[in-house]
Backbone bond lengths (Angstrom), bond angles and torsions (degrees), N, CA, C in turn:
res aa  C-N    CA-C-N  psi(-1)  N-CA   C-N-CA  omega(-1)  CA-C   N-CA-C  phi
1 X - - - 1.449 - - 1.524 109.91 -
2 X 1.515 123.24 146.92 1.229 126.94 -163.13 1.680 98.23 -76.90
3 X 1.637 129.95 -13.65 1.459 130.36 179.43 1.409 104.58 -69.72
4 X 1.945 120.56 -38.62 1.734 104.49 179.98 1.208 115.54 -88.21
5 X 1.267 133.45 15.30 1.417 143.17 166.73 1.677 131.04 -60.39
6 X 0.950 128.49 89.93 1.895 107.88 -166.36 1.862 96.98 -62.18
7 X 1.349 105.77 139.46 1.499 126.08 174.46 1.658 93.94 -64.75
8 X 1.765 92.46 140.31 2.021 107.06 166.01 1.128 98.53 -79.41
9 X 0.757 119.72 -163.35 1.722 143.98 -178.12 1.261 97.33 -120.44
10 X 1.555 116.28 127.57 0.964 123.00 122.11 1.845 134.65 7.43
11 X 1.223 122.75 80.01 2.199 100.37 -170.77 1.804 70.86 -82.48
12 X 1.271 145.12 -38.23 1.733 117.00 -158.06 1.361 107.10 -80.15
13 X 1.586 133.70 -19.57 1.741 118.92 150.67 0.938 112.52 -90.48
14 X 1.662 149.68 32.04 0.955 124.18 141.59 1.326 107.98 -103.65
15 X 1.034 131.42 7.76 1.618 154.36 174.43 1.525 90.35 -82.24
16 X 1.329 141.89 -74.82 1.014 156.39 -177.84 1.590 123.63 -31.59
17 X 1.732 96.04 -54.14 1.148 129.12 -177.95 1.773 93.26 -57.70
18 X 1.464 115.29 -78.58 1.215 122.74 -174.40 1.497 122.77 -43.94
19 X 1.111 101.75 -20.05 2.234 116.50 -169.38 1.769 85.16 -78.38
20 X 1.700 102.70 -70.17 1.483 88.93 165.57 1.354 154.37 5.47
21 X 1.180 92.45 -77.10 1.912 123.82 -167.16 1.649 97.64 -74.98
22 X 1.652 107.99 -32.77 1.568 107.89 179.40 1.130 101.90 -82.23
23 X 1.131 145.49 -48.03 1.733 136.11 -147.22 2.164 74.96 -85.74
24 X 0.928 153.73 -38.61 0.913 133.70 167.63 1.378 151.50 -26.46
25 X 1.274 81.38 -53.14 1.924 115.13 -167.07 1.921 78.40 -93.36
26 X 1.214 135.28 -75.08 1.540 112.16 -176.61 0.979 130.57 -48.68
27 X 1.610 126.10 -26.44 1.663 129.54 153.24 1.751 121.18 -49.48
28 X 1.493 107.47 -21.59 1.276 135.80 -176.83 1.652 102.84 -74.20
29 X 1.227 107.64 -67.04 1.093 130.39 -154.62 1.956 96.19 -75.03
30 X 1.173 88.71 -70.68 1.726 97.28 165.16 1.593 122.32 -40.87
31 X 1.184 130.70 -36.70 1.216 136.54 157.69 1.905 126.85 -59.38
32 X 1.919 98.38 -43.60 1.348 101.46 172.15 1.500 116.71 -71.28
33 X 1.548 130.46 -13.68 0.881 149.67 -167.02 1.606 107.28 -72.82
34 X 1.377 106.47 -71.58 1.706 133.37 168.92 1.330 112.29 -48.38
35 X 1.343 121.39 -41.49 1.461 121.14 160.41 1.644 145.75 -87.06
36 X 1.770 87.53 1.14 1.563 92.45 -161.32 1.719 109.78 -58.52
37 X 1.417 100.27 -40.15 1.706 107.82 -178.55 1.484 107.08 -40.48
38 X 1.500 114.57 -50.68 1.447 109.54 -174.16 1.816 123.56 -79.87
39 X 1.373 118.07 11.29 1.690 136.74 -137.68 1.661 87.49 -130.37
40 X 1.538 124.63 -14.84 1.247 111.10 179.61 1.847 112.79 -75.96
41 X 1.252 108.34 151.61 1.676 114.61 -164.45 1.616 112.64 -51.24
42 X 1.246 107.09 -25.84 1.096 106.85 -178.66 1.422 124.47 -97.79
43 X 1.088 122.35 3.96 1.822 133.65 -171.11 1.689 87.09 -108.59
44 X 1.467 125.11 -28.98 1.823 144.68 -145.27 1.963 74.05 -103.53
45 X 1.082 131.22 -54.19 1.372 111.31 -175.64 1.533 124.33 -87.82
46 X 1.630 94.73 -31.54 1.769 100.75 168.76 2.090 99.24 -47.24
47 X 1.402 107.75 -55.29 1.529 101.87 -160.24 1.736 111.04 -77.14
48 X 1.079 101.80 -5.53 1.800 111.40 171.34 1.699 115.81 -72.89
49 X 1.490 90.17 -24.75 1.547 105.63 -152.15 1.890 85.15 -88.25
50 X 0.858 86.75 -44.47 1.821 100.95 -163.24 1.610 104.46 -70.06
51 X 1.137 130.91 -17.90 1.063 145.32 177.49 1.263 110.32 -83.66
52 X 1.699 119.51 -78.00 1.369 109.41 159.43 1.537 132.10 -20.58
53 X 1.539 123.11 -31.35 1.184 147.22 178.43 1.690 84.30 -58.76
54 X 1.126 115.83 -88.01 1.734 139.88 -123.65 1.864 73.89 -70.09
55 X 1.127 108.28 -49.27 1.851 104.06 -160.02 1.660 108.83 -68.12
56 X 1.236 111.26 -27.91 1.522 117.68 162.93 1.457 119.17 -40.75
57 X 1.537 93.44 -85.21 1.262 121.45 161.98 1.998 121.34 -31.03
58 X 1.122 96.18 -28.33 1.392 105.37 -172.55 1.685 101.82 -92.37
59 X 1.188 103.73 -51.07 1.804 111.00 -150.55 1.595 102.37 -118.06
60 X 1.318 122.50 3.08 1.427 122.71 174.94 1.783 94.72 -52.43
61 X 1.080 113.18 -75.75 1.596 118.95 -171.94 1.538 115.78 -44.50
62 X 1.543 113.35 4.85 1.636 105.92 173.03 1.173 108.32 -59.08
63 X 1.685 112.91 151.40 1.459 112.45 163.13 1.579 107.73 -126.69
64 X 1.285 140.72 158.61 1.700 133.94 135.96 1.015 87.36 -133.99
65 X 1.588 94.94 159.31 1.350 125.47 -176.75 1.567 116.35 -74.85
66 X 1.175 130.12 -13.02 1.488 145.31 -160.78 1.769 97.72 -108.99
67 X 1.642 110.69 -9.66 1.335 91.55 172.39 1.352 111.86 -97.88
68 X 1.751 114.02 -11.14 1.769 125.88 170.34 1.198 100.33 -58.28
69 X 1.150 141.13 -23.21 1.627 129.66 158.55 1.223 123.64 -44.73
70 X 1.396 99.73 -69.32 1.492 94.01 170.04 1.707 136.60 -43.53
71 X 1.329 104.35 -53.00 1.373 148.53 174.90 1.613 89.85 -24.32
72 X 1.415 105.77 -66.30 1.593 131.13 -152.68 1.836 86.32 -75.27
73 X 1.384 131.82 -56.99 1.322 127.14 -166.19 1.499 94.38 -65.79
74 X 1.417 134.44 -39.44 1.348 123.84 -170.48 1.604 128.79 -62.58
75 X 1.520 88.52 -52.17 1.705 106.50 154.86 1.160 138.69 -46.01
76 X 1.615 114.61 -32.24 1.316 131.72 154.17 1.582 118.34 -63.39
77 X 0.820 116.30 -33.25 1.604 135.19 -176.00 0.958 95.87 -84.96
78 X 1.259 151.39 -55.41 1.116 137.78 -160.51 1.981 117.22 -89.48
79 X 1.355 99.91 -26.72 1.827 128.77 171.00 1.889 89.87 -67.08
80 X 0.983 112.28 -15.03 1.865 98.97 -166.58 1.183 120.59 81.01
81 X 1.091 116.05 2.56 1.736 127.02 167.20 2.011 111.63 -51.91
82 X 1.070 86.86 -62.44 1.617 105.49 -169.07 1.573 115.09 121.51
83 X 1.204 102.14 161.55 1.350 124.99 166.69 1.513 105.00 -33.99
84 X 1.158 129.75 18.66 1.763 118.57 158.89 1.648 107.93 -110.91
85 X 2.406 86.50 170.37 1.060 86.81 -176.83 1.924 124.95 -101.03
86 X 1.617 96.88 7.25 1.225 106.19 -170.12 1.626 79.57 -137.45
87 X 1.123 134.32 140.70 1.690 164.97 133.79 1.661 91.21 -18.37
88 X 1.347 129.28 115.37 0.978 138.84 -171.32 1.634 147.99 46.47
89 X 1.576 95.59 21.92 1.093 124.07 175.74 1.405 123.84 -97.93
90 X 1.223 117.37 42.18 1.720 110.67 -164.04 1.918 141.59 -62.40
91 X 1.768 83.43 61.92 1.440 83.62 174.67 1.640 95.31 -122.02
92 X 1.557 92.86 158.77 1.814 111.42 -173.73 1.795 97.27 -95.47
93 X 1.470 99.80 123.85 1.616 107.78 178.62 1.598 114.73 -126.52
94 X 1.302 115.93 12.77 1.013 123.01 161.97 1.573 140.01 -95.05
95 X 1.071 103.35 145.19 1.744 91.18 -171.72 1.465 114.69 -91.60
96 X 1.395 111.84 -27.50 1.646 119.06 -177.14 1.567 113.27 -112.88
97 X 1.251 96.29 85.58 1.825 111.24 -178.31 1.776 98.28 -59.91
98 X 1.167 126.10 -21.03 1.224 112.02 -179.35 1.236 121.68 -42.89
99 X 2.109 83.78 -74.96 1.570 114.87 174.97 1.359 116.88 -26.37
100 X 1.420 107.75 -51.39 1.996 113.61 -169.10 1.253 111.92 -68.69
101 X 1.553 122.24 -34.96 1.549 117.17 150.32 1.206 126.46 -39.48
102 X 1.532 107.93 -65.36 1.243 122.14 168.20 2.031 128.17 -40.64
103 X 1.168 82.70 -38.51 2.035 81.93 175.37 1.381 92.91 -100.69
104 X 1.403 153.96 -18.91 1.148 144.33 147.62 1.535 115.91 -24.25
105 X 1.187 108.29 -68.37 1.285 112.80 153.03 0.989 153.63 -10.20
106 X 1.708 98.21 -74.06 1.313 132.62 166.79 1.648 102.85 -44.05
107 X 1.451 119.75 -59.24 1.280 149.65 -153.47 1.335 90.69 -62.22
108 X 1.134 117.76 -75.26 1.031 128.78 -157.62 2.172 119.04 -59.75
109 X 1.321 104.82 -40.28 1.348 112.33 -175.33 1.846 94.63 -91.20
110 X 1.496 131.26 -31.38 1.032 127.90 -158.53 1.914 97.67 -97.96
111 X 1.759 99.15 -75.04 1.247 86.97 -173.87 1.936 99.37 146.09
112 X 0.930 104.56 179.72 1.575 85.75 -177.41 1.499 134.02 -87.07
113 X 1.993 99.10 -38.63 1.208 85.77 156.16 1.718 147.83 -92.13
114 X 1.237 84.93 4.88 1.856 109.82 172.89 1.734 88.43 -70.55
115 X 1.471 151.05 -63.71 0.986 118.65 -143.16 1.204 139.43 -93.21
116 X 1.348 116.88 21.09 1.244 127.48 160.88 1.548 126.31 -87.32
117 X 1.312 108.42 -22.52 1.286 127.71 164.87 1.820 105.82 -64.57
118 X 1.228 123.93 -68.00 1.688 132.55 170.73 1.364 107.32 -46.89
119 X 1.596 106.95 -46.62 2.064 87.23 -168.17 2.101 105.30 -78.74
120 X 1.595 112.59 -0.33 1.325 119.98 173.56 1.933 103.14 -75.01
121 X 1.395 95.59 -42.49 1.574 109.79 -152.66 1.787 87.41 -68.25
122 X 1.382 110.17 -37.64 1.411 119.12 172.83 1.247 118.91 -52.39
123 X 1.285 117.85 -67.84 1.274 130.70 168.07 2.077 125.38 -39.73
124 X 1.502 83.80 -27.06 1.728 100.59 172.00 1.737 101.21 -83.26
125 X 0.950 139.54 -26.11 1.374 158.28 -173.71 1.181 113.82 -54.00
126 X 2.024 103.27 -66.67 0.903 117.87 178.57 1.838 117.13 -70.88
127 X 1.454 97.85 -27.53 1.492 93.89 -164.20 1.691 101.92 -74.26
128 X 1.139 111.58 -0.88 1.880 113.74 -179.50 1.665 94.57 -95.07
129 X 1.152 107.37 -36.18 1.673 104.90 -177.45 1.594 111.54 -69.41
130 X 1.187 117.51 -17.09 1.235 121.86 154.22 1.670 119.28 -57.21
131 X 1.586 114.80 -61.75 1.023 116.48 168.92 1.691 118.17 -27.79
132 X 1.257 109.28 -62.65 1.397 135.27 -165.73 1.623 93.41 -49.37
133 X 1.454 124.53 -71.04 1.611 154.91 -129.12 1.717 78.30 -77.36
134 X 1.944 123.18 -63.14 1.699 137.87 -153.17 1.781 81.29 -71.49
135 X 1.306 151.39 -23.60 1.370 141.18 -169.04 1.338 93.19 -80.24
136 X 1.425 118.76 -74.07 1.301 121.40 -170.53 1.489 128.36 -35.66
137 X 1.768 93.57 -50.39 1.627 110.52 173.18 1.269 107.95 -61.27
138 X 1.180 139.86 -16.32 1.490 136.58 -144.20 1.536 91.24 -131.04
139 X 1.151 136.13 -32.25 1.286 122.04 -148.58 1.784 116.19 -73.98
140 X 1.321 90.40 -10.74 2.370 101.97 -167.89 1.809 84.40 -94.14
141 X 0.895 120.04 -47.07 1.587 111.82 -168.93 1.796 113.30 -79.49
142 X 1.395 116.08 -41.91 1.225 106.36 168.85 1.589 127.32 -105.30
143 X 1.649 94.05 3.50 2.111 90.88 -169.68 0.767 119.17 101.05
144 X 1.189 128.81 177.58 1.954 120.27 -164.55 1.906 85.82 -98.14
145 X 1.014 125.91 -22.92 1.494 128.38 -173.62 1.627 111.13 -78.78
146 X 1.188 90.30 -47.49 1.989 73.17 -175.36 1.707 97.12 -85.77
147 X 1.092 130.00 -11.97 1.335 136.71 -179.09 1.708 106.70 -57.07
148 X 1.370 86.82 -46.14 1.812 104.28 -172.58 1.574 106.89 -63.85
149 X 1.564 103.30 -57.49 1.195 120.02 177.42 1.787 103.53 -44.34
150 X 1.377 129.65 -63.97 1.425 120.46 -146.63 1.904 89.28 -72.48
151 X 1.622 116.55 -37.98 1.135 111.59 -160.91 1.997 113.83 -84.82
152 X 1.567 95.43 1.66 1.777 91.83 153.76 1.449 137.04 -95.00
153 X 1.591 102.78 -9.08 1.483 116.27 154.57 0.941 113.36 -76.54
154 X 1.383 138.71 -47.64 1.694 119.25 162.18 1.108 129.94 -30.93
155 X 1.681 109.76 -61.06 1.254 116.82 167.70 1.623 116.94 -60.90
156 X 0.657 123.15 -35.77 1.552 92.57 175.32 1.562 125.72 -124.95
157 X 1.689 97.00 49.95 1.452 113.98 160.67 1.680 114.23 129.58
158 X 1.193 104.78 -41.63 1.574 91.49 -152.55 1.595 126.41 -67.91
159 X 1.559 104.11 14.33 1.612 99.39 166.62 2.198 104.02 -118.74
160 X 1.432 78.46 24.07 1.889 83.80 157.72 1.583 108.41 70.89
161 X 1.414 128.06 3.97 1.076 154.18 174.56 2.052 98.38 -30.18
162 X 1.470 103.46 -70.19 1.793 102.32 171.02 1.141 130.34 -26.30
163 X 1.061 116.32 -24.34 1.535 140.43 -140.58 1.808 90.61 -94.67
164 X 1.340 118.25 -42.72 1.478 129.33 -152.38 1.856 91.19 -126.02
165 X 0.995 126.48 12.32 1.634 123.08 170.93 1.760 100.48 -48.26
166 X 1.046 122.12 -73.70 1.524 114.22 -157.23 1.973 107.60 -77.25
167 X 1.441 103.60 4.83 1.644 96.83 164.94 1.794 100.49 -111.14
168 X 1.567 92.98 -173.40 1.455 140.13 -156.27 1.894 95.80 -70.39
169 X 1.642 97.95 -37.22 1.632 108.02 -176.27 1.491 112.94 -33.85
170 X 1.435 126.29 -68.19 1.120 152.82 -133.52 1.775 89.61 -84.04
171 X 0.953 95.99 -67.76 2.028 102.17 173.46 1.711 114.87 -60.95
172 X 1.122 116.40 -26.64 1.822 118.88 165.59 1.416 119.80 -65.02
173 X 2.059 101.59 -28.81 1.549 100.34 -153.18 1.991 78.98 -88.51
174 X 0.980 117.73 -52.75 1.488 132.64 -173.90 1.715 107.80 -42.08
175 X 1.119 132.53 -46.23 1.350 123.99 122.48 0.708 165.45 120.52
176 X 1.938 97.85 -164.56 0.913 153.68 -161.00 1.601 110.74 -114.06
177 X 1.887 97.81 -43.67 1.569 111.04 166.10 1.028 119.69 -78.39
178 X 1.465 145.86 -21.45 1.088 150.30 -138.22 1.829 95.06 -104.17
179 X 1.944 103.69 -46.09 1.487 103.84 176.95 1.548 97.01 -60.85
180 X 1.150 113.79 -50.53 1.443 98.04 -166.88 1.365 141.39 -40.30
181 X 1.920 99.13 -35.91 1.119 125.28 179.56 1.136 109.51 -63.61
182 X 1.519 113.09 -60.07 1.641 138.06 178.67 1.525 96.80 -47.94
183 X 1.561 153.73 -33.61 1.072 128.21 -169.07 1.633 107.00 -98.37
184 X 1.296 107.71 -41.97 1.505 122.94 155.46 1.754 90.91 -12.60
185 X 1.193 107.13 -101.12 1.903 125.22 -177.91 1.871 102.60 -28.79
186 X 1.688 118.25 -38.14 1.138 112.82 -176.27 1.744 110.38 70.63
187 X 1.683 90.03 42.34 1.575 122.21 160.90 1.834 107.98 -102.57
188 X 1.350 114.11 90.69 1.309 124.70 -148.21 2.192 84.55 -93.36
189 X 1.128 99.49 -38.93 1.465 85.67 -176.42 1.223 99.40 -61.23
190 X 1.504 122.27 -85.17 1.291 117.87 178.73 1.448 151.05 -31.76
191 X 1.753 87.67 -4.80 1.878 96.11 172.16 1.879 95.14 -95.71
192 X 1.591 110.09 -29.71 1.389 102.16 -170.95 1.831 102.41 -62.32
């Protein structure tokens, strides 16, 4: 019966398959080609640099309200209060102990109303270091061209990145890519 039989293959989809994979790799190739002028390290950091600029400039003034949490534990921390968010209240209500270091920080060298502006400018920082981290990860599988390509929609928005400038998001996702990259390479310290 044709049911206990194992099925051949196809030779016209795997014919298919293979036509594929070529018109691919020359769309590949053809693309790294058209872009290489702009793909050299230094035109790749001039436009990283310039970007970081524009997203500063753009998204420093983000606010949410869920990052005044932090804000408030950092300030305390840094006033000598402690790690709370009310002066003798000692319970922990934050979720990103980083962050509260982090605007502690802020707090402390800047001041209070400077640091919501810095932990944004931060948050813009990270969201370019993303840029940087999605090239690297991307660059052996798609080329320095589609690499470029996926990692200038990052940069300038389309995985909603603005949205999370003045939280913890933007510096978790950054990373997050960076191990990835780092293990990718089979840089085992640097992913730990």
């Amino acid at each position: 019966s044709a049911a206990g039989r194992p099925r051949r293959a196809n030779p016209r989809a795997r014919l298919q398959l293979r036509h594929g994979a070529a018109i691919r790799c020359r769309v590949r190739d053809r693309m790294s080609r058209l872009l290489e002028p702009l793909l050299r390290p230094h035109v790749l950091w001039l436009v990283w640099a310039a970007l970081l600029v524009v997203q500063v400039f753009s998204f420093s003034g983000v606010r949410s309200d869920d990052a005044f949490i932090s804000y408030r534990y950092g300030q305390n921390l840094a006033t000598g209060v402690g790690l709370v968010f009310n002066p003798g209240v000692r319970v922990l209500g934050s979720t990103s102990p980083g962050q509260m270091l982090l605007s502690g920080a802020a707090y402390a060298i800047c001041g209070t109303q400077a640091t919501p502006s810095v932990m944004a400018t931060l948050g813009c920082v990270a969201w370019s270091a993303q840029v940087f981290a999605v090239f690297l990860l991307l660059s052996a599988a798609l080329g320095r061209g589609g690499a470029a390509l996926v990692a200038a929609l990052v940069g300038i928005g389309a995985t909603g990145a603005h949205v999370w400038v003045p939280l913890e998001t933007n510096l978790v996702a950054a990373c997050v890519l960076f191990a990835f990259a780092a293990a990718q390479r089979r840089r085992w310290y640097a992913t730990a």
